[in-house]
Each structure stands twice: as structure tokens, then as C-alpha cells.
C-alpha positions as CSV (number, residue, x, y, z in Angstrom):
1,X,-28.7,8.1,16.4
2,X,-25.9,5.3,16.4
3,X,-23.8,5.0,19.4
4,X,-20.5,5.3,18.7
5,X,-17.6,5.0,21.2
6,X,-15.1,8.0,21.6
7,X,-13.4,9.1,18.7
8,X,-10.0,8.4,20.6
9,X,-10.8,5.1,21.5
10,X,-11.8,3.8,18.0
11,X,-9.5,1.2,16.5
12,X,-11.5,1.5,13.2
13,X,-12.0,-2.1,13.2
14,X,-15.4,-1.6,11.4
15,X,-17.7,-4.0,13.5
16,X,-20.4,-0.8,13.7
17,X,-20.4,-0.5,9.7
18,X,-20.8,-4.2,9.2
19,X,-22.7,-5.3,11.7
20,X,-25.4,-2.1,10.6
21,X,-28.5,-3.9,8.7
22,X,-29.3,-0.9,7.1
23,X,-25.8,-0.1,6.0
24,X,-26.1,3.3,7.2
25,X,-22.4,3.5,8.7
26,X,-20.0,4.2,6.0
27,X,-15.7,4.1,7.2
28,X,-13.9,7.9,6.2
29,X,-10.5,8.8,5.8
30,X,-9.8,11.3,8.6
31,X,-7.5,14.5,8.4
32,X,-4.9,12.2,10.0
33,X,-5.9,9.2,7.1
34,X,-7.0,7.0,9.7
35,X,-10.2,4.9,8.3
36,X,-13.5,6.6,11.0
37,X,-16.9,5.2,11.3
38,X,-19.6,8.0,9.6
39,X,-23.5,7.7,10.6
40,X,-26.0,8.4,8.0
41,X,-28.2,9.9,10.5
42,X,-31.3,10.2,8.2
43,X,-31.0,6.3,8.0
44,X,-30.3,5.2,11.0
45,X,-33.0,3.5,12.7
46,X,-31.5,3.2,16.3
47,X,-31.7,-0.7,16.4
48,X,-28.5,-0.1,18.7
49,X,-26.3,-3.0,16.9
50,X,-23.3,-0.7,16.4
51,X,-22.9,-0.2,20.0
52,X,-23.2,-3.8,20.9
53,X,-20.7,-5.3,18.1
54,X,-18.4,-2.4,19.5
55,X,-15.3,-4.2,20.9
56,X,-14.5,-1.2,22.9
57,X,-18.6,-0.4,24.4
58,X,-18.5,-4.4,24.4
59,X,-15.2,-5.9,25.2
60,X,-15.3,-9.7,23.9
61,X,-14.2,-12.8,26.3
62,X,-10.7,-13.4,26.5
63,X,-9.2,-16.9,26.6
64,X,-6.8,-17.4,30.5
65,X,-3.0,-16.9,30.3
66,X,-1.7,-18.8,27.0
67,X,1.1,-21.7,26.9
68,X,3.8,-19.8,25.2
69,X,6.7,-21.3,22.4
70,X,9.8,-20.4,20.6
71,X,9.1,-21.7,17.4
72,X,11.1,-22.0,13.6
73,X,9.9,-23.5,10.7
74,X,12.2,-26.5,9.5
75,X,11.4,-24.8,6.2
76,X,14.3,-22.4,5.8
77,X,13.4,-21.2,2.2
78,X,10.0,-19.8,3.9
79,X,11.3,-18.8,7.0
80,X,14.0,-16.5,5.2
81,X,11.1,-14.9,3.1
82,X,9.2,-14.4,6.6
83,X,8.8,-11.6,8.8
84,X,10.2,-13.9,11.9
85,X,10.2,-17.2,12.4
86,X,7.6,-18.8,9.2
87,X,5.1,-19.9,11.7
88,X,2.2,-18.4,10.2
89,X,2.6,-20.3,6.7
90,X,2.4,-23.2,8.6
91,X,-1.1,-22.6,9.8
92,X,-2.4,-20.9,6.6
93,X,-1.5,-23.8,5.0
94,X,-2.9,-26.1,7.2
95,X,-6.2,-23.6,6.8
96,X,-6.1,-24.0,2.8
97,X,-5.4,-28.3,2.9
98,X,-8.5,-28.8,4.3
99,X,-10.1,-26.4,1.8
100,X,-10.9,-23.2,3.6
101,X,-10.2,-19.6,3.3
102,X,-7.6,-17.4,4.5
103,X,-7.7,-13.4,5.5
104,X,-4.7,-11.1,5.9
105,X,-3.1,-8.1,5.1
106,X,-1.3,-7.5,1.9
107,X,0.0,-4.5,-0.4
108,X,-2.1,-3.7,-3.3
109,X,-0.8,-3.1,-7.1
110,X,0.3,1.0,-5.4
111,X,1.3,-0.7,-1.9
112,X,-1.3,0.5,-0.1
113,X,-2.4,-2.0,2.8
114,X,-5.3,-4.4,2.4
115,X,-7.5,-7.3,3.8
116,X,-7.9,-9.6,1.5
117,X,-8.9,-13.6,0.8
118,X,-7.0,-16.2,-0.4
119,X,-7.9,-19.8,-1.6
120,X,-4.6,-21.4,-2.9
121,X,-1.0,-21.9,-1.3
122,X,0.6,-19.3,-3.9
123,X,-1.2,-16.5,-2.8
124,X,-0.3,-16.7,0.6
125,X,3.2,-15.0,-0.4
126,X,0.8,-11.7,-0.4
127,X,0.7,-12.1,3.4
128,X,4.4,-12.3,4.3
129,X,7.0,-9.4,5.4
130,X,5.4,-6.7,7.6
131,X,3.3,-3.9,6.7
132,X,3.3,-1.2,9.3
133,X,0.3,0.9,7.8
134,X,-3.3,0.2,9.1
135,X,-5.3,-2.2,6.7
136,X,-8.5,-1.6,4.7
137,X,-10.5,-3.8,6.0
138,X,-13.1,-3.0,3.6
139,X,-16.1,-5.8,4.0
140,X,-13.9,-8.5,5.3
141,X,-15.8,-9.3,8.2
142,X,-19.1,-10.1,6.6
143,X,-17.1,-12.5,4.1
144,X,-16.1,-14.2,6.8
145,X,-19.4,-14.5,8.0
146,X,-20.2,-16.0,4.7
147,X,-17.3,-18.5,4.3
148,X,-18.3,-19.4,7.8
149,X,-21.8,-20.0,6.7
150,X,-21.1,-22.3,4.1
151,X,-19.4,-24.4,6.2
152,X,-15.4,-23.4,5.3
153,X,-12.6,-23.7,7.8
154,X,-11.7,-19.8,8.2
155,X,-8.4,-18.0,9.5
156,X,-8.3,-14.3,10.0
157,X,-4.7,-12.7,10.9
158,X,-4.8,-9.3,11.9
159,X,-4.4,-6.6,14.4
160,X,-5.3,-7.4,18.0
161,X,-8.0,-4.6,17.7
162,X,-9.3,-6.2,14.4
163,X,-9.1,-9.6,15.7
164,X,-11.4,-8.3,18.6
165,X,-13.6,-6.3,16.6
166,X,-14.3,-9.4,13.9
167,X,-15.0,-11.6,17.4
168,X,-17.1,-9.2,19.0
169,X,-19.1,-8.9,15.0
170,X,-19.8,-12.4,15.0
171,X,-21.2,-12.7,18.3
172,X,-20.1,-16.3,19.3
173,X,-17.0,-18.6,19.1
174,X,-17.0,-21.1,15.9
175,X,-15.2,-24.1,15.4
176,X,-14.4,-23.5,12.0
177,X,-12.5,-20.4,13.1
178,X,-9.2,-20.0,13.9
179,X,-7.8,-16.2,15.4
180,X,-4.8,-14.9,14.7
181,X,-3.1,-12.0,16.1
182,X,0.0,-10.0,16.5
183,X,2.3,-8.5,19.2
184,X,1.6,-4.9,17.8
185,X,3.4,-1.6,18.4
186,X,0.5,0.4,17.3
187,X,-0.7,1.2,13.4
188,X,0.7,3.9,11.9
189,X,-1.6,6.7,9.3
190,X,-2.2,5.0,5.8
191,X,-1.4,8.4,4.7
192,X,1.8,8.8,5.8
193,X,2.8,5.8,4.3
194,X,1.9,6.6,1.1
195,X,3.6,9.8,1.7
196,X,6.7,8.0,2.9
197,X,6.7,5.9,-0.9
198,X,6.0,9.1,-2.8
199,X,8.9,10.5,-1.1
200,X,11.6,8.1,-1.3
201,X,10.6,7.8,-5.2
202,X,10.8,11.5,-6.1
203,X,14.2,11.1,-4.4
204,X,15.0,7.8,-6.4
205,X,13.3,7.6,-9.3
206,X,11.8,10.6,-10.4
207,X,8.7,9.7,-8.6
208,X,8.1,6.2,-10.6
209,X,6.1,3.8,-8.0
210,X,8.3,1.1,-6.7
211,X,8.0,-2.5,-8.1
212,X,8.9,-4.4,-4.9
213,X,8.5,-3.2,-0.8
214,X,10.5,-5.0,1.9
215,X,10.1,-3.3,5.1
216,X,11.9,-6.3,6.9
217,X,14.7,-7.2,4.5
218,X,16.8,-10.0,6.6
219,X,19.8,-9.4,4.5
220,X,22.1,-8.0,7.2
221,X,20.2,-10.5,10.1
222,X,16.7,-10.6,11.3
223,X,17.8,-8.8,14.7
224,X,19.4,-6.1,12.7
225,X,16.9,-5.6,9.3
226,X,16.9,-3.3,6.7
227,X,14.1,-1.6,5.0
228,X,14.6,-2.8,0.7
229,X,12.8,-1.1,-1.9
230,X,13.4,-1.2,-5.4
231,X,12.3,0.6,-8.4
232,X,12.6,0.3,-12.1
233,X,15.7,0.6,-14.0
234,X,17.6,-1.1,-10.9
235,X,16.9,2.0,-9.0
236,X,17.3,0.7,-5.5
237,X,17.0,1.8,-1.6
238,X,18.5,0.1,1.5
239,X,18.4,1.7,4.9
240,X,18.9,-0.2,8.4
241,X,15.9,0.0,10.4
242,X,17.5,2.9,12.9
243,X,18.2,4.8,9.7
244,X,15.2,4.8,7.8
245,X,13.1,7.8,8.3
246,X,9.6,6.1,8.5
247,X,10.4,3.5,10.6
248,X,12.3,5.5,13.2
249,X,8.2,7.9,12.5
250,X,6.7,4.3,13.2
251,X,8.6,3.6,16.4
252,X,9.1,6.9,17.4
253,X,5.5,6.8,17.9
254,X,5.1,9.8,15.8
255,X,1.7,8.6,13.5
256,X,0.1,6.1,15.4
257,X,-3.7,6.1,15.3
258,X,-4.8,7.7,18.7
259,X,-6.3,4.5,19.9
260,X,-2.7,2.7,19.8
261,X,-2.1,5.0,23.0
262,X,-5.0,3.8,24.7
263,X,-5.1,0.2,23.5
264,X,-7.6,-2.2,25.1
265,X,-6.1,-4.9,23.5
266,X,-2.5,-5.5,25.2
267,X,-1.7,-8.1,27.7
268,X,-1.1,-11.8,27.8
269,X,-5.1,-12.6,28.0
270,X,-6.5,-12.1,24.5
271,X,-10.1,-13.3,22.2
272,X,-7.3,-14.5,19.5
273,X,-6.6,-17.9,19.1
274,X,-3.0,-17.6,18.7
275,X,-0.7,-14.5,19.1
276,X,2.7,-14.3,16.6
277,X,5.7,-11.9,17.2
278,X,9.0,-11.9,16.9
279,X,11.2,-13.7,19.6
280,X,13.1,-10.0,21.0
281,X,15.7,-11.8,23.4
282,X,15.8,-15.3,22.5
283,X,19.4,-15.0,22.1
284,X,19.3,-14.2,26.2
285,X,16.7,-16.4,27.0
286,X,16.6,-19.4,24.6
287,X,20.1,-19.0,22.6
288,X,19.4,-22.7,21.0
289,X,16.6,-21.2,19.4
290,X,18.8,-18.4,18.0
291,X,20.7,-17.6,14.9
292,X,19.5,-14.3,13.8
293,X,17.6,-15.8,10.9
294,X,14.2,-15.2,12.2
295,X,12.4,-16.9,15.8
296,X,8.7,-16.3,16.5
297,X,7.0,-16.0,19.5
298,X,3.8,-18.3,20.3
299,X,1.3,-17.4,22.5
300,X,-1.3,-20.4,22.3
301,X,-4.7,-19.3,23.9
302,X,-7.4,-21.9,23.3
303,X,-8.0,-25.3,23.6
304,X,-8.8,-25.9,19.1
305,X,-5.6,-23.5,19.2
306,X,-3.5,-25.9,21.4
307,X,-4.9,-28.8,19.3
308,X,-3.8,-27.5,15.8
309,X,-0.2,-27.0,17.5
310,X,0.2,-29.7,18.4
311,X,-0.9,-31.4,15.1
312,X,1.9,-28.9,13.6
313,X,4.6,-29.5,15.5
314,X,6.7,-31.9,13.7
315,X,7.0,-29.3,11.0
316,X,8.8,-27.0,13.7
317,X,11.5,-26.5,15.9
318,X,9.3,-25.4,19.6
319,X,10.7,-24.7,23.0
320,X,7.8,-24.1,25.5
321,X,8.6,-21.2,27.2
322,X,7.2,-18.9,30.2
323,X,4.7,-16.5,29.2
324,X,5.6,-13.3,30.9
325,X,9.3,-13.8,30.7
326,X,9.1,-14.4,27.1
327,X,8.1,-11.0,27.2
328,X,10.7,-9.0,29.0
329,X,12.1,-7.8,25.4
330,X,8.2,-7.5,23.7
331,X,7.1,-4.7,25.9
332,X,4.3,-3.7,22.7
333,X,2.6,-7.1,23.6
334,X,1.8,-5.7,26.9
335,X,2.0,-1.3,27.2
336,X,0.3,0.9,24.7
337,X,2.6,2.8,22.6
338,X,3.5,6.1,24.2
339,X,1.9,9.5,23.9
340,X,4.0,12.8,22.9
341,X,0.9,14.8,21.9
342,X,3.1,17.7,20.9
343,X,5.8,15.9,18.6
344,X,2.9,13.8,17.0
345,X,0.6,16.8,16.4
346,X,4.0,18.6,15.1
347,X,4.8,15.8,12.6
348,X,0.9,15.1,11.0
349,X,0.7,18.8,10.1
350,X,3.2,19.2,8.3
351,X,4.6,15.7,6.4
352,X,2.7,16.4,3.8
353,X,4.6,19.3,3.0
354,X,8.3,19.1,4.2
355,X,11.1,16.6,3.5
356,X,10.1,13.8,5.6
357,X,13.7,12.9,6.6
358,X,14.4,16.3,7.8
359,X,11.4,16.9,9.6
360,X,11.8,13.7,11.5
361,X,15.4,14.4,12.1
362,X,14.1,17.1,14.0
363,X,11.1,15.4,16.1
364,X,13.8,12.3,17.2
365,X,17.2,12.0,17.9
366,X,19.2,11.0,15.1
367,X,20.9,7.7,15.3
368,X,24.5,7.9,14.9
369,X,25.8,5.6,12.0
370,X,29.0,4.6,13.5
371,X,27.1,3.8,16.8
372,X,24.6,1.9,14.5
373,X,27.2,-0.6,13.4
374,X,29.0,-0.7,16.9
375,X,25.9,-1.6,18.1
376,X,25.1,-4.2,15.4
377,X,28.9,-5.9,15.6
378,X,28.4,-5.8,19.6
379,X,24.9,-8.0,19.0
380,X,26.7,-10.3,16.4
381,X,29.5,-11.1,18.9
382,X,27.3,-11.6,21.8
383,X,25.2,-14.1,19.5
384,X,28.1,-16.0,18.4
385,X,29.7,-16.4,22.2
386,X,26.5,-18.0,23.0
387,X,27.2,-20.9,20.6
């Protein structure tokens, strides 16, 4: 039979299913709605292929400790649209100019979170804003195998776990490859998300599906977004990000997959080409770089990576920086999320059924509103006495 590696351990980045020649591994929602690798045991053959594309049985090659950047786009129209700081249009774009193919993670027509392809610079507005849901990665990694195969230039952006499991799939480092991953706090149940939307629109609007999802709105200051969704009829929500029930869940650690808790994937060395964040402290570290609009964090980690920056740096405002300062403030590039196994098995059994404010009320302390915009006044004034 297959070998699979623990179930607690699996990022389900679904290297075993597509790496199987006999496609005999099939990925399953779980009780918990994570995606899980399922062996058809009658078909199996025990060629052993699952266990070697395994990122976690077979950890790939990381690249040494990256050069590390603050970084803007000049563009502000994209950066303002951008989760942070607009960097990664800049290197889809550059992907899609010299006619390749780009894979990321976008909302479907019901918001649920997929990988998809894109070919043309319009559709790479699917990829912007966050999505903290994991992905359906559905059969992206052999499609990149094929675009590779004919030759294309290819970028993948994803999850470090995803970014290592597509790495450890194809075997080899290509050329026409470029790796793209993300400081990550850990990826919360699919389920619950969809939960989450169902929720706020029963509340709302009478449970119509909303028409536009903004889980980073930038409105009230990148430091300080909101969470912006909108329904029909100009039926709106806006919530800062301490107020908003499934974002204090996400951070709260509360629906993470069990693998975020153990995650193989942290640290400064990684098998990605480049690493994006956002740039949490600039305004301490690199207060030129700052005005609240939006600053990335670079980590540069290969030598075709280095290259391409370099080729994309007048498009940019960079500040080389040190790599393990620049993460003082970005503790999720480095630790695995934390582990309160009774709070998390507490909130999983019964979102389905509660009010999912309340029952998160209950699991975390409540943020106080007053001290939400003391706190958010107190960041603006520091920010402007650093000008």
C-alpha cells in the first residue's frame, strides 16, 4: 500500500496524488474540511512514488540564507489594490511579457479559494488581496509540468508547503521556473470560511452571496486594515481586523490545518525562489520605506531569483535590508503557529452550528473597541513623528 506520511504532518499539498501514475490517490475533504490524500488500495501497485514526491518523507534542497529587501512598487494604483507592497505584479508581469504562465490562488464565482492559471495581464487582478482559506490545488501541479514541457516560462505563488510540495513533484530545479512563496501564519479550514460568508450574509443580506470579498481593505491604512465585503442592494460590512470574528479565528489560531503547528517549512532557508510578506516594523526599522500604504518584505533565495530582481528594480523603491532583523516583527516567517488543542477542538465542533461571533468571543479575548482606536491613533502618531 502507498506510503503516506502522518496525518498531522500532511500539508495537503497533493505531490502523492499527482505524482501517482495510476491515479489511485484521490484528495478528500476531512471532518475539519481540510483537503487529505485517499489510497485506492485495490489500485495501488506500490511503485513507492508517493512517498518519494512527499515533501515531508522527502524534504527538498533549500537555497543558503537569502539577500533580503524593503521593496514598493512606484505603481501606486497597484500597490493600493495589493495586499502589501505590489511586488508580486511586478514579477507576474514580467512572467506573462515573455509569454509564460502564471499560477496563484484566487476566489471562485462563490469565494471559495482556488489555484488557478493565467495567460494575460488582466487576469492577474484574480491573484491580489489575501485569501486566508487553504487553496484547491486541484491538478495544478501536473499543468505545470506541462507548461514546463512545452517550453513556457512558469511562476507558481503559493504556500510555503505547496511551493515545496510542487518542487519536491518535479524532481529537479528548471530554469524556466520561478518559486514564489509567502511568510504564512498557517491556513485556516476551507470550511470554516465558507461558514464565516454564510454567516455574515444571513446577518446582512438574508443569506444572498456577496458580490465582492476584501479581507485586506487598506481604507483605514495598511498597518491597521479592515475586512470589506459587500453584497447586493448596497448591503455592506466593514470590520477592523481585531474586530472581525474570522480573522481574530484565523490568528487566534483557532482553524489552522494541524500541519501549520508543526510546519517544516519556516525559517529563513527555503526551496522558493523568492519569499513575499508584509514589511511588520518597517516604520521601526526602515521609516523611509513607510507610509502605511503598503511595504513588502523580499526574501531573495537563488541566484535566477537575484537576477530577475535586479532586472526589476527600476520599477521599485528597494532598501537591502538584514535578513533576520527584518524579521523581528514577522515571527510566522520563522515559528509554527501555536497549538491550543482544547480551544481549537472546542471551536471545529461546533461552528457549524452556533453564532460564530459569539462562540469566538468566548474561545479569545474580546478586543476592546476604544482600546482598538487608542491603539491605532498611538501607531498613526508614532508613524508621523518618524517623518
Amino acid at each position: 500500500m502507498a506510503r503516506l506520511c502522518d496525518t498531522n504532518l500532511c500539508s495537503g499539498c497533493t505531490a502523492c496524488a499527482a505524482a501517482c501514475p495510476h491515479d489511485c490517490i484521490t484528495m478528500v475533504q476531512d471532518p475539519e474540511g481540510f483537503r487529505r490524500p485517499k489510497v485506492d488500495t485495490v489500485r495501488c501497485v506500490e511503485c513507492g512514488l508517493c512517498a518519494k514526491v512527499c515533501p515531508v518523507l522527502s524534504a527538498p534542497d533549500t537555497h543558503p540564507i537569502p539577500d533580503a529587501f524593503a521593496a514598493r512598487n512606484k505603481d501606486n494604483s497597484v500597490r493600493e489594490l495589493s495586499t502589501s507592497g505590489g511586488v508580486f505584479t511586478l514579477l507576474a508581469r514580467h512572467t506573462l511579457e515573455q509569454g509564460g504562465a502564471v499560477f496563484g490562488a484566487a476566489y471562485d464565482a462563490d469565494f471559495k479559494v482556488e489555484h488557478r492559471m493565467v495567460e494575460t495581464p488582466e487576469m492577474l487582478t484574480t491573484f491580489r488581496g489575501a485569501k486566508y482559506a487553504q487553496s484547491d490545488l486541484g491538478d495544478t501541479f501536473r499543468r505545470v509540468k506541462e507548461q514546463l514541457a512545452l517550453g513556457r516560462k512558469v511562476l507558481f505563488s503559493g504556500t510555503p508547503c505547496q511551493v515545496a510540495g510542487l518542487r519536491s513533484y518535479l524532481g529537479k530545479e528548471d530554469p524556466n521556473l520561478l518559486l514564489v512563496d509567502l511568510v504564512c501564519h498557517g491556513v485556516p479550514s476551507p470550511a470554516v470560511w465558507e461558514r464565516y460568508l454564510a454567516y455574515k450574509s444571513e446577518q446582512i443580506s438574508d443569506g444572498h452571496r456577496p458580490i465582492t470579498v476584501n479581507l485586506r481593505c487598506k481604507d483605514s491604512g495598511w498597518s491597521t486594515y479592515s475586512v470589506d465585503i459587500r453584497w447586493p442592494y448596497g448591503r455592506n460590512y466593514l470590520a477592523s481586523n481585531r474586530q472581525d470574528p474570522y480573522i481574530r479565528a484565523f490568528v487566534g489560531d483557532l482553524c489552522l490545518r494541524p500541519s501549520c503547528h508543526r510546519c517544516s517549512c519556516k525559517g529563513l532557508t527555503r526551496c522558493a525562489d523568492i519569499t513575499l510578506g508584509d514589511y511588520w516594523g518597517v516604520w521601526d526599522q526602515v521609516p523611509s520605506m513607510s507610509d502605511n500604504k503598503g511595504t513588502s518584505i523580499v526574501l531573495v533565495h537563488s541566484e535566477k531569483a537575484l537576477a530577475l530582481w535586479q532586472e526589476l528594480a527600476p520599477a521599485m523603491q528597494t532598501q537591502q535590508v538584514d535578513a533576520r532583523r527584518c524579521m523581528e516583527q514577522n515571527p510566522a516567517a520563522l515559528q509554527s503557529a501555536k497549538y491550543d488543542e482544547e480551544n481549537r477542538s472546542t471551536f471545529l465542533h461546533r461552528y457549524r452550528d452556533e453564532d460564530f461571533s459569539a462562540l469566538v468571543d468566548e474561545l479569545l479575548p474580546k478586543p476592546n473597541a476604544a482600546g482598538d482606536l487608542a491603539l491605532r491613533m498611538a501607531g498613526k502618531l508614532k508613524r508621523l513623528l518618524k517623518f
